[in-house]
Structure formats: structure tokens, C-alpha cells
Wavefront OBJ file of the C-alpha trace (Angstrom):
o trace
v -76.631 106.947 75.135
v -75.509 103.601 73.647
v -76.535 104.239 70.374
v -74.707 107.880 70.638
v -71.742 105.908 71.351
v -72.123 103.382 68.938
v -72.264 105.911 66.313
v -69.043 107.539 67.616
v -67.566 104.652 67.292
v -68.506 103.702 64.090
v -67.384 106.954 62.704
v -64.138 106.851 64.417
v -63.493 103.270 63.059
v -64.738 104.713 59.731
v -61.908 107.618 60.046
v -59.401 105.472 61.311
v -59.673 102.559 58.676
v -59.976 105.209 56.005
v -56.540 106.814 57.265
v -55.035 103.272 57.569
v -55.817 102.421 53.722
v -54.509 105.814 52.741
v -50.787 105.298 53.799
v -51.737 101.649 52.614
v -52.335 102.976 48.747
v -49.683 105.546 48.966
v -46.942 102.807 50.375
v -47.711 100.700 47.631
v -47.930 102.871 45.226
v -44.217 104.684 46.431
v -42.995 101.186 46.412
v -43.399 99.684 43.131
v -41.211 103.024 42.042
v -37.865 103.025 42.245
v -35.428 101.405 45.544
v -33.844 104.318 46.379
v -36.993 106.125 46.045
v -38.616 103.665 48.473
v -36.380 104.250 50.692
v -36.613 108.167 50.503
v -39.776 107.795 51.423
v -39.975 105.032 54.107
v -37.424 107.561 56.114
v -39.605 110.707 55.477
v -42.794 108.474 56.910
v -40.972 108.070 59.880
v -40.048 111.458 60.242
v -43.940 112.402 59.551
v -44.837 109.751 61.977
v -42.750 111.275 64.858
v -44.130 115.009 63.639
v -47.758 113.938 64.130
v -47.508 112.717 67.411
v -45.580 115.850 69.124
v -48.086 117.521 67.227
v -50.821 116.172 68.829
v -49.173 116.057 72.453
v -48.942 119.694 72.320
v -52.586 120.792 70.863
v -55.254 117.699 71.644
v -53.485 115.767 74.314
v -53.194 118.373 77.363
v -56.851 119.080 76.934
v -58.309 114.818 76.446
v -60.023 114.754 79.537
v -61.920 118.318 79.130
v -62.393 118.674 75.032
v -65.281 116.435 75.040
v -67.491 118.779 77.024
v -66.761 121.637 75.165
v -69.254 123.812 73.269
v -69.087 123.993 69.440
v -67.460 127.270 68.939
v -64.822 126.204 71.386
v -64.000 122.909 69.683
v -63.617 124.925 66.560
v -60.968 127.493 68.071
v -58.972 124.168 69.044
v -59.482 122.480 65.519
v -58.311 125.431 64.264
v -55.321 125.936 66.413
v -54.579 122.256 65.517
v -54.262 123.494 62.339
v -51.870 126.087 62.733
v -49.735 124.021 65.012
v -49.990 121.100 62.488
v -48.456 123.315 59.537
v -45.460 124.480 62.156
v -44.643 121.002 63.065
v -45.001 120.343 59.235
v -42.947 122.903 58.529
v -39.735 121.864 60.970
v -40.545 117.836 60.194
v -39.941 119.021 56.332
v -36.436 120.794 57.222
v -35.684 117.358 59.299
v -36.284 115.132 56.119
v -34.348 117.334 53.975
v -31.465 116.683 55.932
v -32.057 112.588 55.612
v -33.150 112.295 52.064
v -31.890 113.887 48.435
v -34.733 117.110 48.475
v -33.054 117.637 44.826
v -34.625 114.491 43.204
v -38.812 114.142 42.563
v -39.264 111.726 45.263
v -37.438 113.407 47.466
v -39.091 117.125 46.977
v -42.431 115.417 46.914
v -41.956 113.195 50.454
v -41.017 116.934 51.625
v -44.152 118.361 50.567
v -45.914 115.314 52.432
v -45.098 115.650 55.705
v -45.758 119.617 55.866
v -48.994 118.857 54.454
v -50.333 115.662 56.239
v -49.145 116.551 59.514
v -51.473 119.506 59.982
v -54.579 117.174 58.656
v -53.560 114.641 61.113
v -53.929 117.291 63.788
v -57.090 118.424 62.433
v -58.341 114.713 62.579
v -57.208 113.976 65.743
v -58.655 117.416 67.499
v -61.982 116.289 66.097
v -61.722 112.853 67.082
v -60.714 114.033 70.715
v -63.424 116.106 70.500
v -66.073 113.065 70.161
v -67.167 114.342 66.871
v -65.448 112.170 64.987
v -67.956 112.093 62.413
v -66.503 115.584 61.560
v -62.928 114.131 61.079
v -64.504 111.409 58.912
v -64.477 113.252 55.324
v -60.458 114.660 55.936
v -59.330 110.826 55.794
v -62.053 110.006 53.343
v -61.236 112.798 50.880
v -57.673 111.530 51.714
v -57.980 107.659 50.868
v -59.938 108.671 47.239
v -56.573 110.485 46.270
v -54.361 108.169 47.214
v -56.369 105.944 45.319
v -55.950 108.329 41.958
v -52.071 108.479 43.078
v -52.006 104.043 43.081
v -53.810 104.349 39.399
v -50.988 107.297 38.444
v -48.716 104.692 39.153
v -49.884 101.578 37.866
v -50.647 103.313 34.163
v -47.821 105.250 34.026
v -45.013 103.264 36.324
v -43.728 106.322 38.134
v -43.698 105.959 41.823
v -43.337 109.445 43.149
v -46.666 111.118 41.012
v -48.344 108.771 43.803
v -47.810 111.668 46.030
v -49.778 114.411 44.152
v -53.164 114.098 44.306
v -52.679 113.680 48.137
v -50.776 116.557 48.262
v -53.301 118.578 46.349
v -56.341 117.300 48.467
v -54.477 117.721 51.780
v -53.758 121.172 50.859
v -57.007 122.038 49.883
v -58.277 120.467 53.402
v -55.227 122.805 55.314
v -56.466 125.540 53.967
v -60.255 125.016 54.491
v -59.233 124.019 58.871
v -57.211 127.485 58.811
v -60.640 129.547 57.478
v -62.923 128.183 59.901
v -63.521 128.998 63.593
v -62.871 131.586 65.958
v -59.993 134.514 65.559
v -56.637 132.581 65.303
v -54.565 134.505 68.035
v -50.422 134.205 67.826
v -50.341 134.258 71.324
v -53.265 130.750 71.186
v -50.576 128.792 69.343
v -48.473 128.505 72.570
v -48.415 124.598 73.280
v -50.857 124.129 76.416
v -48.753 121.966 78.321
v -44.964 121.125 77.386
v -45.179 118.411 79.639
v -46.912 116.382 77.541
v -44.574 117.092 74.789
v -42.132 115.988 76.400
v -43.589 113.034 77.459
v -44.345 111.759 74.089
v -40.861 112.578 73.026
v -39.211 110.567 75.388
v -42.018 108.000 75.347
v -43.609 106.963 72.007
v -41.201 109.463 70.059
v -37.893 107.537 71.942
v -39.576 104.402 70.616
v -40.189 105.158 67.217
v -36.847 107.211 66.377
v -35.119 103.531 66.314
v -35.510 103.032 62.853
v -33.809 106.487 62.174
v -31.344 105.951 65.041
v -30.370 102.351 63.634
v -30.367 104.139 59.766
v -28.012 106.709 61.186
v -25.420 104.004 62.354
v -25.235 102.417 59.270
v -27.988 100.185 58.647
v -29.737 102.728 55.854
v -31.796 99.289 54.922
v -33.908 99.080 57.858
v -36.678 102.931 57.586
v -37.558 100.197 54.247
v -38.098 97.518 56.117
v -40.301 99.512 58.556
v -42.387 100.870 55.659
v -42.786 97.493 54.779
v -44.051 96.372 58.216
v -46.222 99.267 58.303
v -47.653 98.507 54.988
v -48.791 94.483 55.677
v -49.535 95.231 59.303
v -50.823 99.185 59.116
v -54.532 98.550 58.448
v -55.010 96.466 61.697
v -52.580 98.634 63.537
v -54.376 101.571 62.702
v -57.554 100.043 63.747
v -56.164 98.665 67.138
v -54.930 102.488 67.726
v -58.382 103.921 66.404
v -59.829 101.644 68.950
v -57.351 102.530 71.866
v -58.328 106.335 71.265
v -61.699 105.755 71.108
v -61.609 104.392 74.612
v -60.215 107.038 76.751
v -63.452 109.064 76.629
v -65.381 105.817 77.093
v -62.546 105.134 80.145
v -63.190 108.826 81.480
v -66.432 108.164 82.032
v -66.115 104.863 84.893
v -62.694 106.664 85.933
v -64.139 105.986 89.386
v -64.198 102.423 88.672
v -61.407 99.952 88.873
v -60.004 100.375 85.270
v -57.269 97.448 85.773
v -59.378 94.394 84.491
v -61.143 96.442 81.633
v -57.682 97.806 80.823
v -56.348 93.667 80.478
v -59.419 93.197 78.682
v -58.537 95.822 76.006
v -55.140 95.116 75.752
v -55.944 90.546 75.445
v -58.512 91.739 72.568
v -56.527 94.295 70.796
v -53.690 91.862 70.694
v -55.707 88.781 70.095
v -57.018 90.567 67.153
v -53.209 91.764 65.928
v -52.062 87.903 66.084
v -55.001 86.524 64.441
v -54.306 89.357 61.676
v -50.077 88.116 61.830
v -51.348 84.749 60.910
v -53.160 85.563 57.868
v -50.443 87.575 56.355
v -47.817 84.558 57.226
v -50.111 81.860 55.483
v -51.427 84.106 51.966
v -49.243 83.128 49.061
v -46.101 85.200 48.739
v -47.632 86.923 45.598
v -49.755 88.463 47.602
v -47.269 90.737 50.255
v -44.596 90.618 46.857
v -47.617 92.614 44.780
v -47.855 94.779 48.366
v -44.108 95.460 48.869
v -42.605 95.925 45.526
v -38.853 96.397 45.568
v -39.266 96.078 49.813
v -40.356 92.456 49.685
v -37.036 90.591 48.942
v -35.207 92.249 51.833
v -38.553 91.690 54.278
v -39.519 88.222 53.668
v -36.766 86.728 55.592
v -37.735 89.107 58.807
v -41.120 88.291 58.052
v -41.481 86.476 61.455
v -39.773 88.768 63.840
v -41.560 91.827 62.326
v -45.103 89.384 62.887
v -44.101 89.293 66.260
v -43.396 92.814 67.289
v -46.433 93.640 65.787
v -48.598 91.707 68.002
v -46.121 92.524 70.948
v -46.667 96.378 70.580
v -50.183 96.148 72.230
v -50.085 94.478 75.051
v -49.653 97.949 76.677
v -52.105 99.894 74.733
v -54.763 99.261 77.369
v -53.437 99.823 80.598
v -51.960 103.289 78.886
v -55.643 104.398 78.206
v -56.659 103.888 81.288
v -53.993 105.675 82.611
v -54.074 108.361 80.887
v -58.244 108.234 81.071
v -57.760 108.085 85.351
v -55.303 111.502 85.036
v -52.476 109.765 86.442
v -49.719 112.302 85.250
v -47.141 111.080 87.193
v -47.683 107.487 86.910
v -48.241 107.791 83.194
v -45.165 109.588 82.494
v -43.124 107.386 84.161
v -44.579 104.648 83.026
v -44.018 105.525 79.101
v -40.369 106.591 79.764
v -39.572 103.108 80.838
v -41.322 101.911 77.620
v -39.740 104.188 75.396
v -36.230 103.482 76.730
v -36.424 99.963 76.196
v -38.201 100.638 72.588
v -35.032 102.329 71.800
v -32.543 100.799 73.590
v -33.257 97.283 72.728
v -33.701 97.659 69.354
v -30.921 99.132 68.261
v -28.828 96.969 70.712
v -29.637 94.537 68.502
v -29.244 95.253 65.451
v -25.017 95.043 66.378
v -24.743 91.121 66.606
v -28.041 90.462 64.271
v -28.699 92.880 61.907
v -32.610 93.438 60.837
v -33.785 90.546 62.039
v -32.598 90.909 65.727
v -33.911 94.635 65.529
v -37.384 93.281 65.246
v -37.362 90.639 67.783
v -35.863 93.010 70.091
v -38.952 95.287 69.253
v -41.382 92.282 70.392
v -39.198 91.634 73.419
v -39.340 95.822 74.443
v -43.638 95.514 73.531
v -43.815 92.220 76.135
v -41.491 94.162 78.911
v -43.700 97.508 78.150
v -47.071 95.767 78.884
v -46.141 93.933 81.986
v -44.971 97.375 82.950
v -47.660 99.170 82.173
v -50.040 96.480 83.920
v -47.741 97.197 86.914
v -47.656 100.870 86.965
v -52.062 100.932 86.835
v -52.145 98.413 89.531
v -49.869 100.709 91.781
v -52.203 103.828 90.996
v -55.334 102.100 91.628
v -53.823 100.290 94.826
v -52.800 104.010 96.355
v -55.637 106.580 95.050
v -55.169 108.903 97.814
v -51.575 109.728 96.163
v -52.991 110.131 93.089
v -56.210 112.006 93.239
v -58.744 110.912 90.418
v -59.495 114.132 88.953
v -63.481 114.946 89.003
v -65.829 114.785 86.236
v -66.435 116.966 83.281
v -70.179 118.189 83.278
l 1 2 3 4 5 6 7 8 9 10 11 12 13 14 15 16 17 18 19 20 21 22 23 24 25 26 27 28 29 30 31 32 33 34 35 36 37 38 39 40 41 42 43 44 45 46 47 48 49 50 51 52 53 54 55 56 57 58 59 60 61 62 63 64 65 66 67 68 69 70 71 72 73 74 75 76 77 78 79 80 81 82 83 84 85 86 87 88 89 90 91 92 93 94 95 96 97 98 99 100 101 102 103 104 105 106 107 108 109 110 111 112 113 114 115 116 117 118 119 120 121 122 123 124 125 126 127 128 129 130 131 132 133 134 135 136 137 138 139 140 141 142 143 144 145 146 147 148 149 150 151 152 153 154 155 156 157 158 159 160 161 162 163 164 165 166 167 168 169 170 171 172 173 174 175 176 177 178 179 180 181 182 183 184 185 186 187 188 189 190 191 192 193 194 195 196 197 198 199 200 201 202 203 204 205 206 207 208 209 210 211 212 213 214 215 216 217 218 219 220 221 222 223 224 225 226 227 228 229 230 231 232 233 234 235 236 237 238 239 240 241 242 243 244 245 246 247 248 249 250 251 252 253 254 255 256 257 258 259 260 261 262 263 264 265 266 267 268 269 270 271 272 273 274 275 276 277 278 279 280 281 282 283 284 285 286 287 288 289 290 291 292 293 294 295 296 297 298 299 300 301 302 303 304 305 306 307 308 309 310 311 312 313 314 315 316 317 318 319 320 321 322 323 324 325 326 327 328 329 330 331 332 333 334 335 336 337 338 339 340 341 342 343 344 345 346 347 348 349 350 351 352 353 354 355 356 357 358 359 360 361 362 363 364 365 366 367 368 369 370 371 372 373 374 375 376 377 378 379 380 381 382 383 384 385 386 387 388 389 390 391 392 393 394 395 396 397 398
């Protein structure tokens, strides 16, 4: 059993850090094109950001705590409806960008193309990875990170920023297409979200959260989707691995769900944000060459945030952990309330900010809404595990 898990693991990190240096490559690459093509971009990530996680809270999330034990033909009905769902979602995040960005220029068309194209292979991935066969997920990123390695080279012979996108586009197609052909008989009727409370949760959770960028754009701050691309691309690969490792644990938390989860929950949450300050440090002491090769035309306008963006980085996962083993425990309820409280004050603070200080006070707010979100979230486990009667813990898979 531990060396099952250990292998899990290792492909899910291998998955994980192979998505992470994909929108690494492709960031940089989109970067060192034009500003205003940058910034076309940075908004449609967003955008494809927000699409990928309703995606996923309407196909893999209703199902976490029983899609481990399911047979193989049933895991590949739900990979496949993952699929389908993912090129909807892809489909209505595309007519959301077009409405944000200039479809009528290359960049623009291209970022387009992305999101209705890498939102279905994220919901591939992730219906694997929820699966516990994450070693099947493995070759979509891999396949994934080798193009957006062809797109950086694109770039860097020819200078063009937006033929970064096309080799991802073409192997994410190809990878669409091959989830759609596989599995059992893809119903209409099977497409129907399982459980539009969990949509809705994320939306007014995570997906309240992470519309401030877009909300603060929208008010006249059309700087700031750039400046979030730019955070994403110096702090994405250890963010991406601190998430990789937070999904990863709810199976392991399923398992000792009738266990105390609170001190294993602090546990996760001190390492994975132990690990996310020791990574801020680095990228605040490297030379300045370094994040300026990195950022491109996004580097003058983020080095002076530099600090406040280090900071909400490390501050968004102090909650990570108590989430898990929320969410691991089946504490609906709880859960939901708990998120709504973080994504209001993800939101709210934010964009408060950004009235009287501008960029800068957008990100400290962001690290003051991650600090109030964990002691929350702390707060809201200790209350479920202090009253289990009124919260049943749900009983084990076989």
C-alpha cells in the first residue's frame, strides 16, 4: 500500500509540475511579444482559469469521495464526460474572452482558441487524477509541456509572441479529440452537471476570489490581469505544486476521515506554506535579469509590487489544508460556508484596495484576505470535528 501511494504521488507531482511549466513556457513565451498582446492574454488566462474550475466542480468534484473506487469502464464514462463538459465550458469561456479582448487581432483569435481547447484537457486531467490514476493524466500535461516548449523556440527564433500558442493548440486538440473517442456511449442526457451545488459553490468561493483581477480590470485598472500573469508566471511552478499536493491529499484524507483531521490539516497547510515562502525568498534575492528574462514587457510594471505579490502568494495557503480535510470529511455544509466567507473577502478586499493604492494595495489586500481565509478555515474544521453528530461523517467507499 505505501509504495501504491507513493507511486500515485509521484505521478501526480509528475502531472502537476509538467502542467505548471507548461503555462510557465507559454507565459514567457506570450510575454516577450508585444504589451498589448500580453495583456490579451493575461485576461484570457484568467478567464480560462475561472472556466477550468466550474468545469471541474460540475464533472469530478460531486463524485471525489466515490471516483476512486470505481471500476475501469466507469472511470472512463466520467473521463469522457469530462471531456464533453470541458469543450462546453470551453466553448462559453471563449465567447466570455471575446467580449474582453480584440478576437480580430492574432493574439487575440489565438488566446480564444486556448481556452476552448485547454479547458476540456484540464478536465480530462483532473477526472483522471480524481480518479487515483494519475499516471493516466500524466502524458496530457506531458505532451502539453513539449509543445509549449516548440511554441518558446517559435518565439525566440522568430520574435513573434502569439505563434507561441500553436503547437499547444494543435497538441491539445489532438488530445480533445482522442478523450471524446474513448469510453463508454456518450449520452446527452450524462452531460447534466451531477450536482449544481458544487458549482455554485466554487463560483461564489474560489471563482468570487479569482474574478478580482477581471473585476478590478473592469473598473479601470486594465494594468493589473498583466500583473497577475506575471505573478503567476514567477510563483506558478510552486503554486501548482502546492495545489498538486493539496489534491493529492483528499483521497489520502478520505481514508483516516474517522480520525481527527484538524492537526494533519495545520500540518499541511504550515508545510505547503513554509515551502511557498522559502520559494518567495529565492525569487526576491536572484538578480533582476533573471524575473526581467521571465516577464518580458510585464517586468517593469511588476517589480515595484514585487513584495506584496511575494506575500499573497505565501498567504493563499494557509487554508489549503483545513479545505481538504473538509471537503475529504464530507462536510457540505461546513465547507460551503466556509469558502463563501473566503471568497467574499478574496474579492472584496482586493478590489477595495486597489481605490486608495492602486496595484500594490490590491496585492497586499490579497495576502491580508489568504491570512483571514486560513484562520477561518482552521475555525470552521474545528467546529465540525467538535460537533460530529451534526455533521455525520459519511461511511467508507469499499
Amino acid at each position: 500500500m505505501g509504495r501504491h501511494r507513493l507511486r500515485r504521488l509521484t505521478w501526480g507531482l509528475t502531472d502537476q509540475a509538467a502542467g505548471s511549466l507548461t503555462s510557465l513556457a507559454l507565459s514567457v513565451a506570450v510575454l516577450r511579444g508585444s504589451a498589448e498582446g500580453a495583456a490579451q492574454f493575461a485576461v484570457v488566462f484568467l478567464v480560462h482559469a475561472l472556466a477550468v474550475g466550474f468545469c471541474r466542480s460540475i464533472t469530478t468534484e460531486p463524485v471525489a469521495q466515490e471516483l476512486p473506487a470505481w471500476d475501469g469502464d466507469a472511470v472512463r464514462g466520467h473521463v469522457r464526460r469530462s471531456a464533453a463538459t470541458g469543450v462546453l465550458v470551453g466553448l462559453l469561456s471563449a465567447a466570455v474572452s471575446a467580449a474582453l479582448v480584440r478576437p480580430d487581432t492574432v493574439v487575440g483569435l489565438l488566446s480564444l482558441a486556448f481556452t476552448l481547447l485547454v479547458v476540456p484537457t484540464d478536465s480530462t486531467r483532473g477526472a483522471w487524477i480524481g480518479a487515483g490514476r494519475a499516471r493516466a493524466a500524466a502524458p496530457y500535461s506531458l505532451l502539453q509541456f513539449v509543445a509549449a516548449v516548440a511554441g518558446l523556440v517559435v518565439v525566440l527564433v522568430t520574435g513573434s509572441g502569439p505563434w507561441a500558442l500553436v503547437p499547444l493548440l494543435v497538441v491539445s486538440g489532438a488530445l480533445v479529440l482522442a478523450a471524446l473517442a474513448r469510453g463508454p456511449r456518450l449520452e446527452l442526457g450524462a452531460l447534466r452537471p451531477r450536482h449544481w451545488v458544487y458549482a455554485a459553490e466554487w463560483s461564489v468561493t474560489f471563482g468570487m476570489g479569482q474574478s478580482s483581477g477581471l473585476v478590478v480590470s473592469a473598473l479601470g485598472l486594465p494594468l493589473l490581469p498583466l500583473l497577475v500573469r506575471a505573478q503567476g508566471v514567477l510563483y506558478g511552478p510552486m503554486s501548482t505544486a502546492a495545489q498538486a499536493v493539496a489534491v493529492l491529499a483528499v483521497p489520502e484524507f478520505v481514508t483516516a476521515r474517522r480520525t481527527r483531521l484538524l492537526a494533519p490539516a495545520v500540518v499541511l497547510s504550515a508545510a505547503l506554506t513554509a515551502g511557498c515562502a522559502l520559494y518567495a525568498v529565492l525569487v526576491m534575492v536572484v538578480p533582476a535579469a533573471w524575473p526581467a528574462a521571465l516577464l518580458g514587457h510585464a517586468w517593469e510594471p511588476f517589480r515595484p509590487v514585487l513584495p506584496a505579490a511575494a506575500a499573497a502568494f505565501v498567504a493563499g495557503g494557509l487554508s489549503m489544508g483545513p479545505l481538504v480535510a473538509l471537503r475529504a470529511r464530507g462536510a457540505a455544509r461546513s465547507s460551503l460556508r466556509a469558502k463563501v466567507v473566503i471568497g467574499v473577502v478574496r474579492l472584496v478586499l482586493p478590489v477595495a484596495a486597489v481605490v486608495p493604492w492602486g496595484a500594490e494595495g490590491f496585492f497586499w489586500a490579497s495576502a491580508a484576505a489568504g491570512l483571514l481565509g486560513g484562520v477561518w478555515a482552521v475555525l470552521a474544521l474545528r467546529r465540525v470535528e467538535a460537533t460530529p453528530a451534526d455533521e455525520p461523517v459519511p461511511e467508507p467507499v469499499a
